[in-house]
N, C-alpha and C positions, 0 to 999 in steps of 0.2 A: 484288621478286617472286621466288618461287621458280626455280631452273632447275627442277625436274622435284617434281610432285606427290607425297605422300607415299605415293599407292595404285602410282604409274608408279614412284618408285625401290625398291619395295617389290618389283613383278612384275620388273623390273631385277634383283634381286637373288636371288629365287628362281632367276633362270635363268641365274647366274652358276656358273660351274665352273675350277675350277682348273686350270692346264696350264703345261706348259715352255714357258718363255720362248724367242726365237729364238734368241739368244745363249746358253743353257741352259749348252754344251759348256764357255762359258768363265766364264761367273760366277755360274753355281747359280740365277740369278734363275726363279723364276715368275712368270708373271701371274694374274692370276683377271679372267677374261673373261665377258662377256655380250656373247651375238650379235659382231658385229664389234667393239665397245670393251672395251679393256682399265682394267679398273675399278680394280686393285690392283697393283701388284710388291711382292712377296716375298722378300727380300733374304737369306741367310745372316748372321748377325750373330756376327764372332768377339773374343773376349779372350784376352790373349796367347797368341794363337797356333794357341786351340781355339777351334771353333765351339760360342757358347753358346747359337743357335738361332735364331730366323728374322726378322726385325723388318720388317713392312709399311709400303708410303707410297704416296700418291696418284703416281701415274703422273707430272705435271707438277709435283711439287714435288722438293727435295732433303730434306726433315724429313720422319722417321719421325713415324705414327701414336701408337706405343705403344712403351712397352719391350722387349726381346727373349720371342717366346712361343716354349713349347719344341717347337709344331710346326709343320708349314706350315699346316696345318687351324687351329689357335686364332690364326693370326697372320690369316688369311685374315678368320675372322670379325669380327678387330679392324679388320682392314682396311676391311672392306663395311660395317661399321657407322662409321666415319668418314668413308666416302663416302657411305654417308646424311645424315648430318648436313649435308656439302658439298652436295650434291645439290638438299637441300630447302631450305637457310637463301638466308635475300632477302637477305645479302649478299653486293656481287658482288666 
């Protein structure tokens, strides 16, 4: 069974918005929040040495979503649309 309906992660996600993370001061991280859960982090993503942009991952996982996007905005989207995917799939 799904966790969360495809109309419910839908309105979830319309009403998600971006913001600094607690820790923001020390690791650049955002979250992308809806109501009180944090749906997405927002990681800085660097190579040697430069940041080559921003790479999203589920909140309780350690693997990125997708490969590095060049902004917080298209990482965000990649983000919420892979926690769609989690959200609605019946496995658990």
């Amino acid at each position: 069974m799904p966790r969360l309906s495809a109309k419910a992660a839908r309105a979830t996600i319309e009403a998600a918005e971006l913001a600094k993370a607690p820790d923001w001061p020390d690791t650049r991280r955002w979250h992308v929040i809806s109501g009180d859960s944090v749906l997405v982090v927002i990681e800085p993503s660097y190579r040697a040495g430069r940041r080559e942009g921003w790479r999203p991952r589920l909140p309780d996982s350690n693997l990125y979503t997708s490969p590095p996007q060049p902004t917080r905005e298209k990482a965000a989207a990649t983000g919420l649309a892979a926690w769609e995917r989690w959200a609605t799939s019946s496995e658990t």
